[in-house]
C-alpha positions in Angstrom: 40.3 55.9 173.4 43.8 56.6 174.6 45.1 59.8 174.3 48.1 59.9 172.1 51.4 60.5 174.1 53.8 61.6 171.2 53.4 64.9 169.0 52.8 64.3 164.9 56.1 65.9 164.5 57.8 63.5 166.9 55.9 60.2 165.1 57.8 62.0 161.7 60.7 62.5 163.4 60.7 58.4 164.5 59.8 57.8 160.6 62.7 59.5 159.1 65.0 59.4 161.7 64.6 55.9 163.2 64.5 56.9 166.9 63.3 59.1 170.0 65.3 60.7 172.8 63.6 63.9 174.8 61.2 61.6 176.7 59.8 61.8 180.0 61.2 59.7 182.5 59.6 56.7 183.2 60.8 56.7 186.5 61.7 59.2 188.8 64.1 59.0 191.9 62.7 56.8 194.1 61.8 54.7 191.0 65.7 54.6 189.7 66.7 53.5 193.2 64.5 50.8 193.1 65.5 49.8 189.7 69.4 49.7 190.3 67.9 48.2 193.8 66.3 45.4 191.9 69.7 44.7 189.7 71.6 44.4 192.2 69.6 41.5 193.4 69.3 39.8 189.9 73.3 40.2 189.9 73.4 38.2 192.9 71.7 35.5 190.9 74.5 35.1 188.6 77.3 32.3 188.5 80.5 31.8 188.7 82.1 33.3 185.5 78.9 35.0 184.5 78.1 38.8 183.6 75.5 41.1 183.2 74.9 39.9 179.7 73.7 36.5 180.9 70.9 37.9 182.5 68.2 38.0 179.0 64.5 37.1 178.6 64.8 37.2 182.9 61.1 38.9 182.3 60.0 35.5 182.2 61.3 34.4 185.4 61.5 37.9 187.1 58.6 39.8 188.3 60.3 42.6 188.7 61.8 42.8 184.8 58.6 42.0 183.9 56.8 45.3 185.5 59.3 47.7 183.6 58.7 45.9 180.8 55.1 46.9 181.1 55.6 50.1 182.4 52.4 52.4 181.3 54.6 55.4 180.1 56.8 53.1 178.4 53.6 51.1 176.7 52.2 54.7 175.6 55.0 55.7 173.7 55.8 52.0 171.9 51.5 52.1 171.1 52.3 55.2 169.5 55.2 54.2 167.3 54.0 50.2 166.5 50.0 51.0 167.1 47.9 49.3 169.3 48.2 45.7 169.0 51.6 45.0 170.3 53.9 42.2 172.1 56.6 42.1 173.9 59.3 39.3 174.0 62.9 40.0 174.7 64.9 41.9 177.6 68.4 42.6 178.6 71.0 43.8 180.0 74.0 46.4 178.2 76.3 47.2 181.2 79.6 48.7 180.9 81.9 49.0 184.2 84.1 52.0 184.9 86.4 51.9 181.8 85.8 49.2 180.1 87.2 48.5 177.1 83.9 46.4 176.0 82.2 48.1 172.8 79.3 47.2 170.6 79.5 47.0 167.1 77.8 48.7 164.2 75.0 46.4 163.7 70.7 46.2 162.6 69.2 44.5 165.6 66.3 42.7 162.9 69.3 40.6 161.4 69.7 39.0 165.0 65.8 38.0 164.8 64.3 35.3 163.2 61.1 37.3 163.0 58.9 38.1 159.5 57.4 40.3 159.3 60.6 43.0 160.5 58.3 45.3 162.3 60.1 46.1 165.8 61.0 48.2 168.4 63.4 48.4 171.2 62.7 50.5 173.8 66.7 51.4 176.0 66.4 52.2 179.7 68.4 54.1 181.6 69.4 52.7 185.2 71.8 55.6 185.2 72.7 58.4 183.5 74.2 58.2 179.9 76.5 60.2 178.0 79.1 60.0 175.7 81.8 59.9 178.2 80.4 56.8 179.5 79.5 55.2 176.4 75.9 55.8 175.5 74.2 54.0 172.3 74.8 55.7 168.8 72.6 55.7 165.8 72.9 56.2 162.7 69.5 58.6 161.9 67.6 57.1 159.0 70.0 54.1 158.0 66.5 52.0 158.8 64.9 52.7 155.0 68.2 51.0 153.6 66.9 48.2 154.5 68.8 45.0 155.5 72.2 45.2 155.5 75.3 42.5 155.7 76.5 42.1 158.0 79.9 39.7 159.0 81.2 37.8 161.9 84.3 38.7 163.5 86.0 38.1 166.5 88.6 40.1 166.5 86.8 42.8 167.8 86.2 44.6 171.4 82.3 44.1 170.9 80.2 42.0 172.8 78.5 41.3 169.4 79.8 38.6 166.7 77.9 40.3 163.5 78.3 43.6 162.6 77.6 45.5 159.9 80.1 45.4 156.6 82.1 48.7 156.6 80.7 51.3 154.1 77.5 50.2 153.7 76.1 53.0 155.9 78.0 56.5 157.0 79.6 56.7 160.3 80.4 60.2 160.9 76.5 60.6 160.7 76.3 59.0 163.8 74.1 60.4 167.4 74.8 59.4 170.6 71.3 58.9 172.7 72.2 60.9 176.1 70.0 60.2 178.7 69.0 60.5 181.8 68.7 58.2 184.9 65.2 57.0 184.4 64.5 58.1 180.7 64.1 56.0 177.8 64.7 55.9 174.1 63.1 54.1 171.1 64.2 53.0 168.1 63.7 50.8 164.9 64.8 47.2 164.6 66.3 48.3 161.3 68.1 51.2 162.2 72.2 50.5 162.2 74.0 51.5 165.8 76.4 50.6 168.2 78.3 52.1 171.5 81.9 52.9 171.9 84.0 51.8 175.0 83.3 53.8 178.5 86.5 55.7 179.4 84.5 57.4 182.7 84.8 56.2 186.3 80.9 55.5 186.4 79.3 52.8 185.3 77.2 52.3 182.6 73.8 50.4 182.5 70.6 50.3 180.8 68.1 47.5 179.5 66.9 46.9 176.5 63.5 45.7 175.9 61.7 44.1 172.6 58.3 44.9 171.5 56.5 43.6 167.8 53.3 43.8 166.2 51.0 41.0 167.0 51.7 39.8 163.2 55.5 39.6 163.7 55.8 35.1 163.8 58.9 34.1 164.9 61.2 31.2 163.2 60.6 28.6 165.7 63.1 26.0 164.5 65.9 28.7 164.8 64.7 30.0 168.3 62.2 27.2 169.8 62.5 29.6 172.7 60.4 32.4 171.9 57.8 33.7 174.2 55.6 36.2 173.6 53.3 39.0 176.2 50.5 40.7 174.7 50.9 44.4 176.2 48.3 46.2 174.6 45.3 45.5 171.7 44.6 41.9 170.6 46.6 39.1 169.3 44.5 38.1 166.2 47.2 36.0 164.2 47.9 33.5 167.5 51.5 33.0 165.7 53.7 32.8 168.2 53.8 30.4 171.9 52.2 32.8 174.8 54.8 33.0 177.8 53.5 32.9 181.9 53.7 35.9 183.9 56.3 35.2 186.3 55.8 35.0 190.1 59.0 35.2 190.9 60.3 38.6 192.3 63.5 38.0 191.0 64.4 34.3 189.4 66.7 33.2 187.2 66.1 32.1 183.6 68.1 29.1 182.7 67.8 27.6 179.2 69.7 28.5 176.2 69.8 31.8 174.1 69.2 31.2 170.7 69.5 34.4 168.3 70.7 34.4 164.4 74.0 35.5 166.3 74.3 31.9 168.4 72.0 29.6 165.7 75.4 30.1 163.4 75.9 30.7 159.8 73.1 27.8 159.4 70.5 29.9 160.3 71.6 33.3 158.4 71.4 30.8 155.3 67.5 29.5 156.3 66.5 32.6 156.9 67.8 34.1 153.7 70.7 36.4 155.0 73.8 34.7 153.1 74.1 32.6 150.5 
């Protein structure tokens, strides 16, 4: 049997709070280089007109996404928090250039998913250092045993996001920004509410996010027909969800389109229950 990685008052902290910081690194130095090494080639993939942000679910074409997304220190701590039958199915990239204006709004990353039932984790990576200077990823501690929230689309914002959270259903002035490290990692709950402010530093900004569910999380097929799933640890008992290939590729591009409750449209908030 595995030894457990996190402390019982560190799984209670996660409970109440929603989230982790304090980790060790998953990578040290020659690891980072090697990471921000690897990006810059999967930049170089890129189009015309394309960003950072178009380069999502690439652990399906990427071999190298697809090894940090299995990192073993990474998979220790998300056993810990989900327990030990877990899948992982979505990756990518938050980057924000030397002072961009570019923000992400208040939002619950469950309301993006079509997944039932809502029992997720997202696991940030730091490429490079993060602070609140550069814009580092808030939270707001324990806003995940609200519940669902609404949430509303806007486009007259600065976010890269569409759907954010209505204003005063949760309390901003409670909110934590995760500082990090180049090479550390947080965790937090699909439910909990956060966001990131705009990077007014001269260094850049960049971390990836990556999804993880218990093996009874199904996804909503006819609102993303896209969904692929890798079983990192346990046993997938349920069989609910299409089983992705293990890419090959060092680093290969992922064309198809991205389909979350964000993109599927108001349609798809109504199907699945989230407006009326």
């Amino acid at each position: 049997m595995r030894n457990r990685i996190l402390t019982d008052q560190q799984k209670k902290f996660y409970a109440d709070n929603g989230y982790l910081i304090g980790l060790p690194p998953a990578f040290d130095a020659e690891g980072v280089r090697r990471l921000n090494e690897g990006l810059a080639e999967l930049m170089k993939l890129l189009r015309p007109g394309e960003d950072s942000k178009e380069i999502r679910e690439w652990h399906e074409s990427s071999r190298f996404l697809f090894d940090i997304c299995m990192n073993d220190s990474i998979l220790d701590v998300v056993e810990d928090v989900l327990g030990p039958d877990f899948y992982l199915w979505g990756s990518n990239f938050f980057i924000k250039e030397p002072r961009s204006k570019a923000t992400v709004g208040w939002h619950q990353d469950t309301y993006y998913w079509p997944l039932e039932p809502k029992i997720s984790a997202t696991v940030w990576i730091a490429f490079e250092g993060v602070d609140k200077e550069n814009g580092a990823m808030q939270v707001i501690p324990g806003s995940h045993r609200a519940g669902l929230l609404k949430h509303r689309r806007s486009t007259d914002t600065d976010s890269v996001l569409s759907l954010e959270c209505e204003s005063g259903t949760f309390r901003e002035d409670a909110a934590v920004s995760l500082v990090l490290t180049a090479g550390q990692f947080s965790v937090h709950d699909d439910k909990i509410v956060h966001g990131s402010p705009a990077n007014h530093s001269d260094r850049r900004r960049a971390g990836l996010t990556v999804r993880y569910s218990t093996t009874e999380v199904r996804c909503d097929l006819s609102v993303n027909s896209h969904f692929k799933t890798y079983l990192c640890r346990g046993v997938d008992s349920y069989h609910h969800n299409p089983v992705g290939t293990i890419p090959t590729q060092v680093y290969g591009r992922l064309d198809r389109k991205h389909v979350s409750v964000e993109e599927a449209g108001v349609k798809a908030e109504k199907k699945l229950g989230l407006v009326k």
